[in-house]
RODO-2510 file (C-alpha; in nm, 4 decimals, decimal comma):
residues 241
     n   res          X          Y          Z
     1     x    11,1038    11,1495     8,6804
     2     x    11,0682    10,8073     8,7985
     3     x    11,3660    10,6772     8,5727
     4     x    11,5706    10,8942     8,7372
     5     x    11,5204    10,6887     9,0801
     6     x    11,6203    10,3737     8,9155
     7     x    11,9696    10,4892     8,7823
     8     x    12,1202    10,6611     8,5589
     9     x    12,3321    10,4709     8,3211
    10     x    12,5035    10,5040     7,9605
    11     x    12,4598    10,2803     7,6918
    12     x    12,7272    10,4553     7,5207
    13     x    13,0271    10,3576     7,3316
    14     x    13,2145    10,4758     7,5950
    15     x    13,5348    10,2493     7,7813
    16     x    13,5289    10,3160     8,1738
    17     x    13,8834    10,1382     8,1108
    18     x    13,9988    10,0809     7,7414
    19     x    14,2985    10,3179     7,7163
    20     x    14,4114    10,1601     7,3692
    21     x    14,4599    10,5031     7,2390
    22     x    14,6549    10,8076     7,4576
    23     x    15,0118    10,8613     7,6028
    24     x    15,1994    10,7019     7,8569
    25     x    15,4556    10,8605     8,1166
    26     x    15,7158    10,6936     8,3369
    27     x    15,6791    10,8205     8,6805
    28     x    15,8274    10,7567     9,0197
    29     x    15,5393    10,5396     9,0885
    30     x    15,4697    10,3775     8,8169
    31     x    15,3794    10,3665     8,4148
    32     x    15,0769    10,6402     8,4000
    33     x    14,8385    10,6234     8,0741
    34     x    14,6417    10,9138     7,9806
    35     x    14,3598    10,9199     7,7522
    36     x    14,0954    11,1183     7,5727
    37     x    13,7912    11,0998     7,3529
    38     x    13,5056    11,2685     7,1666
    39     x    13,2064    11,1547     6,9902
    40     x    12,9377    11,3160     6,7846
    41     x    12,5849    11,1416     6,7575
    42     x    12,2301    11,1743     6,6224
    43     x    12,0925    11,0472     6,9543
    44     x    12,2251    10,9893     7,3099
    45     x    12,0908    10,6658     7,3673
    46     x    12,0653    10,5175     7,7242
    47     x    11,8988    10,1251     7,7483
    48     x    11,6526    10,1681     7,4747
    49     x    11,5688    10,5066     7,5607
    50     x    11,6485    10,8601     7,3892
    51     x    11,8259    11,1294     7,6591
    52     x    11,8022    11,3801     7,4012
    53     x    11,4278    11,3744     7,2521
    54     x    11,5819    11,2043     6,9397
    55     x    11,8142    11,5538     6,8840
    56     x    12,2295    11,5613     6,8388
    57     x    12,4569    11,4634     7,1190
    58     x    12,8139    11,5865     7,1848
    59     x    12,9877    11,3253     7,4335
    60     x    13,3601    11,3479     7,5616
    61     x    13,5824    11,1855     7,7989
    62     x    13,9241    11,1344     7,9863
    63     x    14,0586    10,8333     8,1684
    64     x    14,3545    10,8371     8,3760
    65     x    14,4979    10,4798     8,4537
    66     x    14,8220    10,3041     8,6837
    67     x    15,0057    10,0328     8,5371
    68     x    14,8744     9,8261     8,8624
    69     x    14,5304     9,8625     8,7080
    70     x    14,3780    10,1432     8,8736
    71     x    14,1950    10,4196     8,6544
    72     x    13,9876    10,7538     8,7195
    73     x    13,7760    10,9144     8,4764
    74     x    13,5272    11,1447     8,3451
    75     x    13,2942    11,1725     8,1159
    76     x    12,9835    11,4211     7,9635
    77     x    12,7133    11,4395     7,7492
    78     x    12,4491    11,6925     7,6319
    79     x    12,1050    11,5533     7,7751
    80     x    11,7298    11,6806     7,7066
    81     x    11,6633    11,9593     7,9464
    82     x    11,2686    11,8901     7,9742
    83     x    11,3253    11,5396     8,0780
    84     x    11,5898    11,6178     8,3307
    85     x    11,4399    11,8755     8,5308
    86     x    11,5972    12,1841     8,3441
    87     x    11,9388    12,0222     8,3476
    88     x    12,1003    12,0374     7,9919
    89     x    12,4497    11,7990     8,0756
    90     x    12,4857    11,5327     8,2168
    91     x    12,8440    11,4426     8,4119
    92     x    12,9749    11,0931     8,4750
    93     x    13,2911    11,0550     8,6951
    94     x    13,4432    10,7170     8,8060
    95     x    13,7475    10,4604     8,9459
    96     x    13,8186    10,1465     8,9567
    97     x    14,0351     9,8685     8,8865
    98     x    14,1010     9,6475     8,5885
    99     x    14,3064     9,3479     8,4630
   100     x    14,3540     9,0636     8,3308
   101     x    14,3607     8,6833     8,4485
   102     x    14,4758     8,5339     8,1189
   103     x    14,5192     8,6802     7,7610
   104     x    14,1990     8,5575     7,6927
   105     x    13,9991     8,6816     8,0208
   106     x    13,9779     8,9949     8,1806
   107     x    13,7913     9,2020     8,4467
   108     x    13,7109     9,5539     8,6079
   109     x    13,4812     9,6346     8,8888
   110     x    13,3645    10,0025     8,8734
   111     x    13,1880    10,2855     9,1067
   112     x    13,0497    10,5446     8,9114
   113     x    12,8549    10,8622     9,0081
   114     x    12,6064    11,0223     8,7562
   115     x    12,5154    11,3908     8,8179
   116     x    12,2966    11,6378     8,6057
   117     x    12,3715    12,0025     8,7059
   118     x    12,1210    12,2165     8,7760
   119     x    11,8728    12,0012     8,7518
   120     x    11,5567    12,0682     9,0067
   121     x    11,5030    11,7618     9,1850
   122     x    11,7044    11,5076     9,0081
   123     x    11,9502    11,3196     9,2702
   124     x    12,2808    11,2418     9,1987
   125     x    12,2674    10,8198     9,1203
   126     x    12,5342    10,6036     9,2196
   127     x    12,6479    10,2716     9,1068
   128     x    12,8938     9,9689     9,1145
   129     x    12,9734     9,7883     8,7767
   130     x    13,1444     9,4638     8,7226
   131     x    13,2351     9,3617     8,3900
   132     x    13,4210     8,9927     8,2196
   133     x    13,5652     9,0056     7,8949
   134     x    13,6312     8,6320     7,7394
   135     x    13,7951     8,6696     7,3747
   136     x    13,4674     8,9239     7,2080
   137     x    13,2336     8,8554     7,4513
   138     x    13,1095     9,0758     7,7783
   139     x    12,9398     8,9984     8,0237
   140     x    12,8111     9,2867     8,3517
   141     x    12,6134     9,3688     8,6193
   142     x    12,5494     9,7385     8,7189
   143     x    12,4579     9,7627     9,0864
   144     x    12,2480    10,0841     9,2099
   145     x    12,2370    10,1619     9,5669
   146     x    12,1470    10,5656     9,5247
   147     x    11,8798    10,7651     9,5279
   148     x    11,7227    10,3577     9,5264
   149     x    11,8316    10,0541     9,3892
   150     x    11,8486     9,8981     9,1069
   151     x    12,0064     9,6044     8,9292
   152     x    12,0689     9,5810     8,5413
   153     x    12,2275     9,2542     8,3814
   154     x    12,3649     9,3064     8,0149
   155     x    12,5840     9,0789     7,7340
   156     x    12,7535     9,1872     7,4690
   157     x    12,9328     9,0014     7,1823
   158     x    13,1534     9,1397     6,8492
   159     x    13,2096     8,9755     6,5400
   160     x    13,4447     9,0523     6,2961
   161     x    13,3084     9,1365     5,9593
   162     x    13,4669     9,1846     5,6267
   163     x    13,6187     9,4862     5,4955
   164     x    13,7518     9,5433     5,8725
   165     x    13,4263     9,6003     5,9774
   166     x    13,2590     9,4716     6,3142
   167     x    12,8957     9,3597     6,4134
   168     x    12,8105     9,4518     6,8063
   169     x    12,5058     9,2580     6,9458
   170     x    12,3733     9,4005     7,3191
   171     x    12,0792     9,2291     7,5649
   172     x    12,0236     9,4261     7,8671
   173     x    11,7415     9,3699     8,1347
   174     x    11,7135     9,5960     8,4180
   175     x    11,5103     9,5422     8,7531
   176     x    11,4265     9,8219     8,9153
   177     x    11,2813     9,6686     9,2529
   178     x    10,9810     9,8610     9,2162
   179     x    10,6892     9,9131     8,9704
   180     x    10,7995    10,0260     8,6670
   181     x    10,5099    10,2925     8,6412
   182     x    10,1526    10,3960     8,7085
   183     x    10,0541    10,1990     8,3780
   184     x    10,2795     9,9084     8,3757
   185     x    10,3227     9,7180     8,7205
   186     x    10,6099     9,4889     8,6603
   187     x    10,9436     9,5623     8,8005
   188     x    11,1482     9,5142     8,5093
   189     x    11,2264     9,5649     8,1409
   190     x    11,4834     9,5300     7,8703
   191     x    11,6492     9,6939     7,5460
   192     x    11,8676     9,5746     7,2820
   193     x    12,1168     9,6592     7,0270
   194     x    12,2261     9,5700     6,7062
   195     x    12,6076     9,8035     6,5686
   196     x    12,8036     9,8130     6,2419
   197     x    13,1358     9,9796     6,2981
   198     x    13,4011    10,0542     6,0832
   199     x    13,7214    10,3005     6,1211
   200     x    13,8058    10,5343     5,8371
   201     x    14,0760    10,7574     5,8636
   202     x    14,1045    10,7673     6,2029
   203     x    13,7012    10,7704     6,2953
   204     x    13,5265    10,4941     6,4734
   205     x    13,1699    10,5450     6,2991
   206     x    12,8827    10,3122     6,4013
   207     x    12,5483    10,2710     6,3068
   208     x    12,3259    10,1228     6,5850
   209     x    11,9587     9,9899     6,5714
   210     x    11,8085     9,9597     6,9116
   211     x    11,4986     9,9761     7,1628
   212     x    11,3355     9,8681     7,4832
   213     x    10,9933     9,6719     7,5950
   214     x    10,8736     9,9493     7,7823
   215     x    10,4961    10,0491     7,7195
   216     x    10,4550    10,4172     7,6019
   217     x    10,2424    10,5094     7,9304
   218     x    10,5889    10,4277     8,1343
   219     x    10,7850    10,6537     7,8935
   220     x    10,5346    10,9217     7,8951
   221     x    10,5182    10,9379     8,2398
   222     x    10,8827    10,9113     8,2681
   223     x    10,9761    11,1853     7,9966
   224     x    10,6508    11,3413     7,9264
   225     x    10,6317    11,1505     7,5726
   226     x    10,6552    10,8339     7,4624
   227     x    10,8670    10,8566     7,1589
   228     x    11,1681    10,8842     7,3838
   229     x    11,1367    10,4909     7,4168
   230     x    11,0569    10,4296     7,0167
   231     x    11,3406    10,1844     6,8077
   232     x    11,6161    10,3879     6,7484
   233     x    11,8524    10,4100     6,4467
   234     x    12,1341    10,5884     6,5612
   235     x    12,4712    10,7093     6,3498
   236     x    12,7752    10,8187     6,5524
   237     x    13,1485    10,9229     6,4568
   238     x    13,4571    10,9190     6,7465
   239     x    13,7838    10,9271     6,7974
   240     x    14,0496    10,8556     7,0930
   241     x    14,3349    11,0540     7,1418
***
């Protein structure tokens, strides 16, 4: 359960604050936007690494957000109850703020909590994510000060593609501030990600290719097998509402 100690994060395709798709009210304090999603996967796939032992996920959200900038949200996921200490879902919920400085450039600093019901002896992580958007490129830092901390750097660029489809490139590289493992004593690692997304009647589908440069002794002893930490190929369909 070491992983556990050195944050909890998704790599999904989750938006802590992209509320292109919802409804908006007028209220007496402002414009409120409300929105919603689903997504159905052949993996949950977090830095690399499989949450659900390579099975089906179900993941859903909603985001609440203030014309000044401000958002709440929540968001779940099935996880893999063996590697999570008998817990079978994992629940995100978060705030922050978001904006932007040009039309070009914007921003959103994040705190996020990551919980796992029922789960024996896995601690509720906590974390602080910054994030700078310049035209298709990102660029973030997730900060983890709970149950230990934790930093993880990551980029992420989209090109456009013919036929309206787009090609997503991720780098992240994590330092845990510990050793990784029992087998491998360095303190960090990476993962990476290569998407092809499309939209067809109304789906966002993606295909995703990814993995991490983590030995299989760390994953075993993180998991209790190393295949959660093999390359990935991973096929999703979502939608917003």
């Amino acid at each position: 359960m070491k992983k556990l100690t050195i944050c909890i994060a998704t790599i999904s395709t989750l938006g802590l604050s992209n509320l292109s798709h919802g409804e908006s009210f007028d209220t007496a304090v402002g414009q409120i936007d409300t929105s919603m999603n689903v997504m159905l996967a052949t993996d949950y796939i977090w830095r690399g690494q499989s949450q659900t032992a390579g099975k089906g996920a179900i993941q859903g959200g909603l985001d609440i957000s203030h014309e000044s900038g401000l958002f709440i949200g929540t968001w779940a996921s099935n996880v893999d109850d063996e590697a999570f200490g008998g817990a079978s879902v994992e629940w995100d919920y978060y705030a922050g703020f978001a904006g932007e400085l040009t039309e070009a450039l914007s921003y959103d600093l994040t705190w996020i909590a990551y919980e796992y019901p029922g789960g024996d002896d896995v601690d509720t992580s906590y974390e602080i994510i910054s994030t700078l958007g310049f035209h298709d490129l990102t660029l973030g830092a997730k900060y983890a000060y709970h149950p230990s901390s934790a930093i993880y750097g990551f980029v992420g660029y989209e090109f456009a593609l013919p036929w309206e489809t787009t090609l997503g490139l991720h780098y992240g590289y994590t330092d845990s501030k510990d050793s990784l493992s029992e087998v491998e004593s360095g303190e960090s690692y990476q993962d990476w990600a290569v998407s092809v997304g499309k939209t067809v009647i109304g789906l966002d589908l993606a295909l995703m290719y990814s993995d991490t440069s983590l030995k299989d002794g760390t994953c075993e002893e993180w998991y209790g097998k190393a295949t959660y930490c093999d390359a990935n190929v991973t096929f999703s369909a979502s939608r917003s509402f």
